[in-house]
Each structure stands twice: as structure tokens, then as C-alpha cells.
C-alpha positions in Angstrom: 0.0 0.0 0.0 1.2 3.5 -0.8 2.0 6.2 2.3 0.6 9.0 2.5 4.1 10.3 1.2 3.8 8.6 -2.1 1.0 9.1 -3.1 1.4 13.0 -2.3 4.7 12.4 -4.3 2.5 10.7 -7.2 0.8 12.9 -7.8 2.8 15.7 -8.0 4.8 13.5 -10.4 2.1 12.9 -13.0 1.0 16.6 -12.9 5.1 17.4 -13.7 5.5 14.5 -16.1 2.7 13.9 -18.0 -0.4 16.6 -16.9 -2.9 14.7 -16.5 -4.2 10.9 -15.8 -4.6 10.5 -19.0 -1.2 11.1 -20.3 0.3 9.0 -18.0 -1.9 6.0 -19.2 -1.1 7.0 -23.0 2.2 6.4 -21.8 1.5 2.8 -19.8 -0.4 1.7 -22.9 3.0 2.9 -25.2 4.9 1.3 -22.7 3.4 -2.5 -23.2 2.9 -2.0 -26.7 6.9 -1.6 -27.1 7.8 -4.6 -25.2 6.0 -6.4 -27.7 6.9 -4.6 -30.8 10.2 -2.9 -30.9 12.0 -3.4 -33.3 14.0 -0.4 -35.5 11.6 2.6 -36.9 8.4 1.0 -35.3 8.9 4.4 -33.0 10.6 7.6 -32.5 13.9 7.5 -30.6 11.8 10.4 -28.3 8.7 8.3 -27.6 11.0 5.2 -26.6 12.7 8.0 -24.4 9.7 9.8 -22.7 8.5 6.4 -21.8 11.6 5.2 -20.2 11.6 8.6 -18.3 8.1 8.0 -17.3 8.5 4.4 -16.3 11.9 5.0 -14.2 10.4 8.2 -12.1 7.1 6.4 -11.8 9.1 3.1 -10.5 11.5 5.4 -7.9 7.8 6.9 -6.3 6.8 3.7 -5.5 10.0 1.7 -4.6 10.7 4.9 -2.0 10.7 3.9 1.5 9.4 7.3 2.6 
């Protein structure tokens, strides 16, 4: 279960990363489309890049121990 903390941190997060809800699930769904269908020119060096950026700061929120 999240703290308090977290999810304070969250949310913060998606309104700095991505604006809104929905731009952080436009992202998840990118996400799991790429792991099953990278392969070269299938998408934009940037996109493959804004979603690892999302993923990593979205995984260090809830791995934190605060």
C-alpha cells in the first residue's frame, strides 16, 4: 500500500511528467505496446525515451521507502 508520502509524491509527479491521468496511461499503454513490438523505426527515438523517463520516475515513487 502506498503512504501518505507517495501518493502526495505521485501525484505531484504525473502533474510534472505527463499533466494529467490521461497522459500517464497514453504512456503505460505505449509502454506495453513496445515490449512487444520494438523493433527499429516502429517508434521515434523520443517516444522510446519519454516512456523510459516516465517508467523509471514512476518506478523510484513507489520503490521509496518514505
Amino acid at each position: 500500500m502506498l503512504t501518505e508520502t507517495q501518493i502526495t509524491e505521485l501525484n505531484a509527479w504525473i502533474k510534472d511528467c505527463c499533466g494529467t491521468p490521461e497522459v500517464l496511461g497514453h504512456y503505460l499503454d505505449l509502454a506495453v505496446e513496445m515490449l512487444f513490438y520494438v523493433e527499429q523505426g516502429t517508434f521515434e527515438q523520443q517516444e522510446l525515451q519519454d516512456v523510459v523517463t516516465m517508467l523509471r520516475g514512476l518506478k523510484g515513487i513507489l520503490s521509496s521507502n518514505t
